[in-house]
Each structure stands twice: as structure tokens, then as C-alpha cells.
MMTF fields as JSON, N, C-alpha, C and O atoms, coordinates in Angstrom:
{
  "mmtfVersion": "1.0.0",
  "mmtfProducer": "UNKNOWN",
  "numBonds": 331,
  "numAtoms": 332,
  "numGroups": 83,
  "numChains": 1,
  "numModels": 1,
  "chainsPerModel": [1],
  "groupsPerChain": [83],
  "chainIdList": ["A"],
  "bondAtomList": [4, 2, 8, 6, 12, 10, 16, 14, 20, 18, 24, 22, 28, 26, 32, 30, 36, 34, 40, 38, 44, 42, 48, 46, 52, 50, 56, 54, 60, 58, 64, 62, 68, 66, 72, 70, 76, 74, 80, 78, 84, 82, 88, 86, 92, 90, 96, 94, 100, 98, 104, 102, 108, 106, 112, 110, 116, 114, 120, 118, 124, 122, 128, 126, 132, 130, 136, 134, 140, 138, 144, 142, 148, 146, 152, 150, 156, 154, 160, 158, 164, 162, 168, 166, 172, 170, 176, 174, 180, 178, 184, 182, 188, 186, 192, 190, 196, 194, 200, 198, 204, 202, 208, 206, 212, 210, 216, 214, 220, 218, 224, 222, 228, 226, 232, 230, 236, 234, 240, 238, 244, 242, 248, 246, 252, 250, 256, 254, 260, 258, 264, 262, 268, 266, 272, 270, 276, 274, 280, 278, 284, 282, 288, 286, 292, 290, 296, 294, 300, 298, 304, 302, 308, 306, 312, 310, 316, 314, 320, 318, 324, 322, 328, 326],
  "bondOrderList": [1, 1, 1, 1, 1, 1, 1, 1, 1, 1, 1, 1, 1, 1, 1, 1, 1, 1, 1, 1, 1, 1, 1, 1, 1, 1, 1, 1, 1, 1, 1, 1, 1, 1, 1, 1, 1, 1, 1, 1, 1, 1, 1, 1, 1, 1, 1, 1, 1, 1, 1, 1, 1, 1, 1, 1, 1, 1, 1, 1, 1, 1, 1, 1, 1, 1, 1, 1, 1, 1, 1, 1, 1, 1, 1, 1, 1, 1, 1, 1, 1, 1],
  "groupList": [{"groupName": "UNK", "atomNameList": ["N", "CA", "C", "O"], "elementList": ["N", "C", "C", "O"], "formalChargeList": [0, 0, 0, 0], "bondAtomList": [1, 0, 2, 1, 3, 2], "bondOrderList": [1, 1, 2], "singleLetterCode": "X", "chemCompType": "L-PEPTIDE LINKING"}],
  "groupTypeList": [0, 0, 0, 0, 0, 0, 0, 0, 0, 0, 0, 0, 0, 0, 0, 0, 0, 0, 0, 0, 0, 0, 0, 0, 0, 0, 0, 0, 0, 0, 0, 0, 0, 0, 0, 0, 0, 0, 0, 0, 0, 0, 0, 0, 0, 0, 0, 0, 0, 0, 0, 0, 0, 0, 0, 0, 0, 0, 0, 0, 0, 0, 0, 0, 0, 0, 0, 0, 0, 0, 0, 0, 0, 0, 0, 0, 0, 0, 0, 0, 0, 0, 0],
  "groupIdList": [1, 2, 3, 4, 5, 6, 7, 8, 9, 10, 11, 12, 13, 14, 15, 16, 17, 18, 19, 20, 21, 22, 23, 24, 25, 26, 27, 28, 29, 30, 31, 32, 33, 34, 35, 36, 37, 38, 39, 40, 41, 42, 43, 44, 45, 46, 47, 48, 49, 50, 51, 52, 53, 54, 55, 56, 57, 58, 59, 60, 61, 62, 63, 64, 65, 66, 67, 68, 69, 70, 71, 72, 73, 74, 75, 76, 77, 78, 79, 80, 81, 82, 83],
  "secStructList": [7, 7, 6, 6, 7, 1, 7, 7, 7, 7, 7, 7, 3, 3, 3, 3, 3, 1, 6, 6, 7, 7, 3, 3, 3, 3, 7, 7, 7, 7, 7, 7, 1, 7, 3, 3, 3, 3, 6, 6, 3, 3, 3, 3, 3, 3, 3, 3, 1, 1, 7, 4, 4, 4, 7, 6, 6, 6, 6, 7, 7, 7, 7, 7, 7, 7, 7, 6, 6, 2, 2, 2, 2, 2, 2, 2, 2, 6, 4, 4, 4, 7, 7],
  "xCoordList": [-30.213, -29.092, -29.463, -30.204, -28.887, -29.115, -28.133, -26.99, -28.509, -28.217, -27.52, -28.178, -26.521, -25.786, -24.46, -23.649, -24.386, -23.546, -21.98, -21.039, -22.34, -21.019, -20.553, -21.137, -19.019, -17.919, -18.201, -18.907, -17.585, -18.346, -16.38, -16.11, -15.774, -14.206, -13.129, -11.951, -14.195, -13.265, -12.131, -12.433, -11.1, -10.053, -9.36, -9.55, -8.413, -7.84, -6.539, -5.761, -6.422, -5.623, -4.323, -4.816, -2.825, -2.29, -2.007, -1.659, -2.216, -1.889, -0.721, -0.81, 0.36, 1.64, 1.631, 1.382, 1.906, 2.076, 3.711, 4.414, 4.264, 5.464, 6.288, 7.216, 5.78, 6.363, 6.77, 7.566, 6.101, 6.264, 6.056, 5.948, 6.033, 6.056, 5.0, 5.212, 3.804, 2.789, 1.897, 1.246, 1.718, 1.09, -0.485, -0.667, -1.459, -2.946, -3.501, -3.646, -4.238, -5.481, -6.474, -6.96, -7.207, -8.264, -9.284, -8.652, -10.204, -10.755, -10.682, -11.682, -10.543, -10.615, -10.916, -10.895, -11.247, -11.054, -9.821, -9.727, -8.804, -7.764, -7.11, -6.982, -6.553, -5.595, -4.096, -3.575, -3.015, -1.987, -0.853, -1.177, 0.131, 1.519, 2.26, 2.737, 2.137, 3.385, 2.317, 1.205, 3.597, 2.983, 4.071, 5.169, 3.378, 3.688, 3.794, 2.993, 4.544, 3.971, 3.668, 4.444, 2.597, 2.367, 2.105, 1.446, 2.525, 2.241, 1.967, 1.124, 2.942, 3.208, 2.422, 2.522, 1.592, 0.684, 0.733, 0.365, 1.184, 1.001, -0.057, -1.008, 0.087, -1.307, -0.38, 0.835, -1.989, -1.628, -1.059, -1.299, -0.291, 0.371, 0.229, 0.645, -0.563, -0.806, 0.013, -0.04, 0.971, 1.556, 0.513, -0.01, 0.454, 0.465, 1.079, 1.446, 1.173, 1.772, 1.699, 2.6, 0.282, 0.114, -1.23, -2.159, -1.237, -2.215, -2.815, -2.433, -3.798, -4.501, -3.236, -3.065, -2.294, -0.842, -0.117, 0.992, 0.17, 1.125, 0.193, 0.8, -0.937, -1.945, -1.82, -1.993, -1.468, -1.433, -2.512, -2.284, -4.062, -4.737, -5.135, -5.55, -4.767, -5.287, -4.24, -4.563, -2.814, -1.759, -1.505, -0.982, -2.008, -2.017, -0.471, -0.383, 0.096, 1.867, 1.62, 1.23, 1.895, 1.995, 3.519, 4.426, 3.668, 4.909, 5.331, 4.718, 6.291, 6.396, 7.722, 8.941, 7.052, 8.457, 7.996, 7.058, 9.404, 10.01, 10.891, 12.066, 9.988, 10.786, 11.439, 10.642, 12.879, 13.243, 12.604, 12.221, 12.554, 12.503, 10.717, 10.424, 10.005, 8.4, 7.575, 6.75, 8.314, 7.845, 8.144, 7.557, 9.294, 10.445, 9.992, 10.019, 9.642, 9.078, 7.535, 7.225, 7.022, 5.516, 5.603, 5.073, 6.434, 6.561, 7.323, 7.276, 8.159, 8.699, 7.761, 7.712, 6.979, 5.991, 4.881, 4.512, 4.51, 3.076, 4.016, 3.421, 4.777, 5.829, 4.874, 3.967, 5.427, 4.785, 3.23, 2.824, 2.642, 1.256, 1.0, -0.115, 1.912, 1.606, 1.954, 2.824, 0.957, 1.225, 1.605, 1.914],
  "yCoordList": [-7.061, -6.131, -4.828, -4.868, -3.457, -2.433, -2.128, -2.58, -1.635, -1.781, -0.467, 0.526, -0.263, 0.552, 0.78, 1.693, -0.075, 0.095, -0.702, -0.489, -1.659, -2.48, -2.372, -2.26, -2.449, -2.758, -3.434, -4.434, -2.778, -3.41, -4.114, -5.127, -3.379, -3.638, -5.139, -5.152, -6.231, -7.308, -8.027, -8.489, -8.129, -8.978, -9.84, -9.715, -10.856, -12.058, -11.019, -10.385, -10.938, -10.619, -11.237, -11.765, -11.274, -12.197, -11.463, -10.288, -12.538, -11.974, -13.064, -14.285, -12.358, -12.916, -12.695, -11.646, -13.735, -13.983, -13.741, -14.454, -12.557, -12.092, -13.376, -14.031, -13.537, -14.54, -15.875, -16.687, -15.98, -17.603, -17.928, -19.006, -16.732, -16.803, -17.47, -17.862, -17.473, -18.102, -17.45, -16.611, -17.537, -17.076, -17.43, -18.646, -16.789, -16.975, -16.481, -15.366, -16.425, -15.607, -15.431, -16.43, -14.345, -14.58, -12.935, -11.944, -12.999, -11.971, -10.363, -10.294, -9.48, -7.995, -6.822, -6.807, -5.652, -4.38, -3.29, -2.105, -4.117, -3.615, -3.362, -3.994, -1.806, -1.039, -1.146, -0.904, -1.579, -1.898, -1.417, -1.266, -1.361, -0.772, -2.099, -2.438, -2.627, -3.962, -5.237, -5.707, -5.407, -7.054, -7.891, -7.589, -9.388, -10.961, -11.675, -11.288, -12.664, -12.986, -14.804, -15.214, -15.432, -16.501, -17.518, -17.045, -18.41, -19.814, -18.909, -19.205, -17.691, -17.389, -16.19, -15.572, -15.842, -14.599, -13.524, -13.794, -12.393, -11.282, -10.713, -10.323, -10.573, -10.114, -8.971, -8.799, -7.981, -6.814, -8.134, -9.337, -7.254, -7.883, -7.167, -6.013, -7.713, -7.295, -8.076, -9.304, -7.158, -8.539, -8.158, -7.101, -9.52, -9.591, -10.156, -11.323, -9.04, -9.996, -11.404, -12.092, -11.647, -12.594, -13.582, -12.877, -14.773, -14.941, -16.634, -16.94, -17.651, -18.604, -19.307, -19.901, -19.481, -20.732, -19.815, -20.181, -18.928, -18.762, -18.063, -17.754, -18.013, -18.249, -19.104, -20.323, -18.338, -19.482, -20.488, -21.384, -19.785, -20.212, -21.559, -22.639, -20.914, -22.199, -23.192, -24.356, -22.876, -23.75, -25.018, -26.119, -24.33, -25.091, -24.562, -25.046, -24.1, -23.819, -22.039, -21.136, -21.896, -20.749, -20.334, -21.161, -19.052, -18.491, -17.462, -16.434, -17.266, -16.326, -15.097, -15.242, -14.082, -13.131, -11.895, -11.097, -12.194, -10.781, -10.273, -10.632, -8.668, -8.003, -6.827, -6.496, -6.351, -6.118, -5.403, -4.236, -6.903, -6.972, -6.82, -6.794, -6.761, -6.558, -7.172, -6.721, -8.435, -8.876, -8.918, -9.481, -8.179, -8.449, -6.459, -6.024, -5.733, -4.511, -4.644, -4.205, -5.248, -5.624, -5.799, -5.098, -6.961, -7.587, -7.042, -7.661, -5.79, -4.896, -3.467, -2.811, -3.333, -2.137, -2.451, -1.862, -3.613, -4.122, -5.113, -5.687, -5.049, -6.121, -5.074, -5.437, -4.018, -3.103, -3.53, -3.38, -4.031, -4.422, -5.805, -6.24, -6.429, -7.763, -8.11, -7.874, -8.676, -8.617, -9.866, -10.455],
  "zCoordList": [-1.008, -0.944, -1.647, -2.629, -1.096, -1.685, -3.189, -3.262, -3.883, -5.416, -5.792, -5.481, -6.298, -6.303, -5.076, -5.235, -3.984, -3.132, -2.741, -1.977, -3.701, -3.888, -5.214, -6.292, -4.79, -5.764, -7.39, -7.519, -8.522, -9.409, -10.101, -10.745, -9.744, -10.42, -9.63, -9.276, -9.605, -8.95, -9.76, -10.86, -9.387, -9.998, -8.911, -7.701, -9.587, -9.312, -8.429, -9.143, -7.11, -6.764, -5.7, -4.703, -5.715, -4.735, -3.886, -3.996, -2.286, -1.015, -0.508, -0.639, 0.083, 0.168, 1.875, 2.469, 2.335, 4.046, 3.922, 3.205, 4.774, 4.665, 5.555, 5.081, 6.788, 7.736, 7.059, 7.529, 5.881, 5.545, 4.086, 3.501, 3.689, 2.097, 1.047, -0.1, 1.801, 1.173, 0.422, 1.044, -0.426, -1.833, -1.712, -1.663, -1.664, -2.153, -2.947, -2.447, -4.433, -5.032, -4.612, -4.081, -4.588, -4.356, -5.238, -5.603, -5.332, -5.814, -5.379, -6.094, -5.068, -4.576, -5.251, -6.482, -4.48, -5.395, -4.77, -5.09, -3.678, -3.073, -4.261, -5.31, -3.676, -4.249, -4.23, -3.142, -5.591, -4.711, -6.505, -7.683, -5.941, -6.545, -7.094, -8.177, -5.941, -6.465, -6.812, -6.572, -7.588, -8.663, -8.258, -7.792, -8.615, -8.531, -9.659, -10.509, -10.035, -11.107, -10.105, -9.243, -10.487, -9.676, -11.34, -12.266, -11.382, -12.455, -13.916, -14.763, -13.972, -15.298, -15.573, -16.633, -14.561, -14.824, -13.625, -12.482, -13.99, -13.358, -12.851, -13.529, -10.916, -10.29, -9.776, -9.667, -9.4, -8.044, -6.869, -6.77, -6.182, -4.991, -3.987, -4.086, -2.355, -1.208, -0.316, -0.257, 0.557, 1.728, 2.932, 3.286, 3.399, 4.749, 5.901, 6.038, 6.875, 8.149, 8.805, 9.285, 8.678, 9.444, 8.28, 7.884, 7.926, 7.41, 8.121, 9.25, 7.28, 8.108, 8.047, 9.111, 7.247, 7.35, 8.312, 7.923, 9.244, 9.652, 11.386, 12.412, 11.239, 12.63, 13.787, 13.749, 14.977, 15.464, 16.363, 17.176, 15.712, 15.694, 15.078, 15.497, 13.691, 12.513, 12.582, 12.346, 12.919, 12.956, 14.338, 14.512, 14.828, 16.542, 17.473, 18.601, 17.251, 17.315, 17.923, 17.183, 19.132, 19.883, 19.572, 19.473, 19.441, 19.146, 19.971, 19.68, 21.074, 22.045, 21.55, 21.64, 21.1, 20.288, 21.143, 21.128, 22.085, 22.694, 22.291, 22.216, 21.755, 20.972, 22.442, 23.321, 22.481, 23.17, 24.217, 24.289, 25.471, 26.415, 27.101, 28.297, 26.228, 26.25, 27.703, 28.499, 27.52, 28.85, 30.017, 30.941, 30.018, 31.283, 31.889, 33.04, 30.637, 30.962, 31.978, 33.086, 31.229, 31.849, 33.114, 33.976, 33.309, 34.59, 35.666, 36.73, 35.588, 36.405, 36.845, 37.885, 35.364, 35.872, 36.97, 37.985, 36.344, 37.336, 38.958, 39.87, 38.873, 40.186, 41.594, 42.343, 41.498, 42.582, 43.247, 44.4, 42.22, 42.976, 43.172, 43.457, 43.037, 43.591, 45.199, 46.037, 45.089, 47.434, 47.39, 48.426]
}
């Protein structure tokens, strides 16, 4: 590895899955405003949208969210070219 090019400021940081409220630590040098306190100790706090518990990859569980009307749009624009 080249020397001088990585991060030297890592800390214990939590990432919060907004969809499902799941809490992880893990190490980073992400920049962030809001704090957590998790088992009595205060971290930086990052949300995320989507994480491996709420995937519906990793989960096996497909989730179909039409947000107004997304698919019913699709399917009227492209209708014209179907023979």
C-alpha cells in the first residue's frame, strides 16, 4: 500500500437503519453532527436508508412500494408500444 494516503483518524462509529431501527458499530472517519448513545456510551451517528437487516437481498422478503402511482405511470407511458 502507498504510505501517506489513508485515513489516520478512525473511531467507533453508529450506523442506524432508518426503516427498522437497527443499530451497528463499526469503525469510520465519516463526518457527522448527530450522536447516539448505544449501551451507555456516546457515538457520532450516521442513518441509513437501507442496510444488510432490512435488504431485500440479505433478508429473502421482496417489498413492492408504490409511491404514488410509479407503476401504473410506467405502464401507461410504455402501453403505446406494445403490439
Amino acid at each position: 500500500m502507498k504510505k501517506g494516503i489513508h485515513p489516520e483518524n478512525y473511531r467507533m462509529v453508529a450506523f442506524k437503519d432508518m426503516s427498522n431501527e437497527d443499530v451497528f458499530l463499526t469503525r469510520s472517519t465519516v463526518d457527522t453532527k448527530e450522536t447516539i448513545e448505544v449501551d451507555g456510551v456516546e457515538y457520532p451517528l450516521v442513518k441509513l436508508e437501507i442496510s444488510r437487516t432490512s435488504h431485500p437481498f440479505y433478508t429473502g422478503k421482496s417489498k413492492l412500494i408504490d409511491t404514488a402511482g410509479r407503476i401504473d405511470k410506467f405502464k401507461n407511458k410504455y402501453a403505446k408500444f406494445k403490439k
